[in-house]
N, C-alpha and C positions, 0 to 999 in steps of 0.2 A: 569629644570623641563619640559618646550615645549620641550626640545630637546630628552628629555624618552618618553612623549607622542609621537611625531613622530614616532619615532623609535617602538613602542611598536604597531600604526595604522598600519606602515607599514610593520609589521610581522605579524597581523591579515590578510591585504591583503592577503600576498605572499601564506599564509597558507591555506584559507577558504574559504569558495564562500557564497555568499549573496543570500538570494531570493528578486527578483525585484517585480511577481506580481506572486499572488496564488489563486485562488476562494476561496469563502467564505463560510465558513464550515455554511451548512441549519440550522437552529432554529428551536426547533421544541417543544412542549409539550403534554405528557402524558395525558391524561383524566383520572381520579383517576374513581375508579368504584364506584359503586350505594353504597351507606353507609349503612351496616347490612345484604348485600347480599353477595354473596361466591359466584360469577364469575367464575365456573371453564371450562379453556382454554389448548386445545391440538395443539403447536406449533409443527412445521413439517417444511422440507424443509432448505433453508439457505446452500446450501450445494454450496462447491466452495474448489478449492485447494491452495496449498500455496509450495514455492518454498524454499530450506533451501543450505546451500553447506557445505557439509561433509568435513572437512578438512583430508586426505591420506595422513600420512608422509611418505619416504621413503629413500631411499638413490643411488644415478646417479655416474656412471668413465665418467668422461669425459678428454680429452690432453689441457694440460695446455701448452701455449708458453711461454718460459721466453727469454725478449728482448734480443739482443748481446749487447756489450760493449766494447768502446776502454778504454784500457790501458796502460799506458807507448808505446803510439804508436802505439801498437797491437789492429786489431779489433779480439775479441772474439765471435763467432758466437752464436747466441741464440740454445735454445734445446725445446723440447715437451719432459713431462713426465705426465702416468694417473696423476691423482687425484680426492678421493671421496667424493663429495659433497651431500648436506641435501636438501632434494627437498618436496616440497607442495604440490598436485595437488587435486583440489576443485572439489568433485563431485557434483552435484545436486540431490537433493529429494525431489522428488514432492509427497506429501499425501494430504488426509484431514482433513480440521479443522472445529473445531466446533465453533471456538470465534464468530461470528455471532451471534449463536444459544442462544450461555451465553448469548450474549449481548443483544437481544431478551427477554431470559428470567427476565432477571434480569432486564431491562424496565419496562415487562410486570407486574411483584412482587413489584417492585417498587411502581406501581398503584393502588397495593391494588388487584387484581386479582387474582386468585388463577392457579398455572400452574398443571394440571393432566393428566394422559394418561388413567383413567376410570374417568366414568360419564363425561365425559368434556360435558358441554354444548354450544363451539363453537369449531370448527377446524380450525386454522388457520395457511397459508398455502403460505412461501411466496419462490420465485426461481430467480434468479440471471441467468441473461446471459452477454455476453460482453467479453472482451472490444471491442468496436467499432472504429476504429481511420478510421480518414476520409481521403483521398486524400490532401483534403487544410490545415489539421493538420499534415500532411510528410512535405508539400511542408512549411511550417511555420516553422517546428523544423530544416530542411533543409538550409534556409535563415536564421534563428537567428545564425546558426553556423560559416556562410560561411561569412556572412556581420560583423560580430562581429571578426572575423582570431581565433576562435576556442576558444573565452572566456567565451561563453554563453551559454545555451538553453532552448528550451524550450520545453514540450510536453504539448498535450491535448487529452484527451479519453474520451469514455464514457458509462456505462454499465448501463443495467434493472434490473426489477426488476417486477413480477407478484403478487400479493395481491387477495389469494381466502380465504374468510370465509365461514365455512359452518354450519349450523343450525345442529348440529349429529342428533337431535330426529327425524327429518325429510327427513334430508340428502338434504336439499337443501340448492344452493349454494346462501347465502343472501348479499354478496358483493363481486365486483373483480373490479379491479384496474389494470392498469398499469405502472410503475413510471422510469423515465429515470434521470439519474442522470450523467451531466460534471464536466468534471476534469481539468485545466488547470495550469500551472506553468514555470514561468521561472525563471533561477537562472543564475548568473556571481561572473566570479573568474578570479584573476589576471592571475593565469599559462592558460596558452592553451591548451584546451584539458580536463588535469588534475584536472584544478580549477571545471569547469561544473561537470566532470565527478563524482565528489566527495560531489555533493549536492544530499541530499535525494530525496525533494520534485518533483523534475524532474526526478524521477526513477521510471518503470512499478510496480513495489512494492508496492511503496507507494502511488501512483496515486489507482490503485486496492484497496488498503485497504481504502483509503479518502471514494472512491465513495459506495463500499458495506459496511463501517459503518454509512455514511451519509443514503442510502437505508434502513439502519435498522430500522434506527432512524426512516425516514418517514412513513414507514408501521405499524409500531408498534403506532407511533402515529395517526394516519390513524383509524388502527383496533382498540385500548382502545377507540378512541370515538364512532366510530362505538356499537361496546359491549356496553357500557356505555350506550349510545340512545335507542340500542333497548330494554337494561333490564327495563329503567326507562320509556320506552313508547312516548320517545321524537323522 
């Protein structure tokens, strides 16, 4: 039985990379709206893109060598002949997405709020920049690779985020905000190279999406207390 166990840890190793350390995803809560009032809010903004890879199948000739061989004494010289091989090549496609915006609204309804693009009586209005990596976050992801012989890594980034509400009857701007949000992550794997290279959490992907859903979350909770305070005069 230990000896399946072994055996079964050291196939997990060989196969999968672990995360060491990861920031910790913000806490954050919704302010529910003023009870028997209809809150109506025109979300805007959130806009960011996202990166997909097309898989292209196709078909490659390439010369195949086949070794020589002795025989009964005799060497046999090798030969090259085509053959046609099944090829992959992964394009990328950069669009936009809206999962922010869902996820925004769907906060926002969650609270009791009402989401409209007539009468809204706030606008609110949030924009994403980034990512940011800094000199000393190269020179870190740099070092965890080299010092470790290519088992490890790790990255860190960090992207914005702008928070405008605005009063529509009035048109003036009655809150703004600026919110900065880090990323950090390191992950190890037994192969070199390929063990790292094959964890998520250490990938510009997922790093991106940690920090603009964490941003979401902040704003959103941010503006229902905001809206909440001033409906209720608090």
């Amino acid at each position: 039985m230990k000896s399946r166990l072994a055996a079964a840890f050291a196939a997990a190793l060989m196969a999968g990379c672990f995360t060491v350390t990861q920031s910790e995803f913000p806490e954050v809560q919704m302010q529910p709206a003023p009870e028997g009032a209809a809150v109506r809010v025109l979300l805007s903004g959130f806009e960011t893109t996202v990166t997909s890879y097309l898989p292209v199948y196709g078909y490659s000739t390439m010369w195949v060598s086949e070794p020589g061989y002795y025989r009964r004494g005799r060497y046999y010289g090798g030969w090259s002949h085509p053959e046609t091989v099944s090829t992959t090549t992964y394009v990328p496609q950069t669009e936009l997405t809206t999962a922010y915006a869902e996820m925004a609204q769907d906060a926002v309804e969650a609270a009791g709020f009402v989401v409209s693009s007539t009468n809204a009586q706030y606008a609110v209005d949030v924009r994403f920049s980034g990512p940011v990596i800094t000199d000393g976050d190269r020179v870190a992801e740099a070092a965890c690779m080299l010092l470790s012989l290519l088992t490890a890594d790790y990255t860190a980034e960090a992207w914005s985020a702008r928070l405008k509400i605005t009063e529509t009857a009035s048109g003036k701007v009655v809150f703004l905000r600026s919110y900065e949000q880090e990323y950090s992550a390191s992950a190890w794997g037994l192969i070199p190279l390929f063990g790292p290279l094959s964890a998520d959490v250490v990938s510009a992907g997922y790093a991106k999406n940690w920090c603009l859903s964490a941003l979401t979350r902040r704003t959103m909770a941010d503006a229902t207390a905001f809206m909440a305070g001033a409906r209720t005069g608090l």
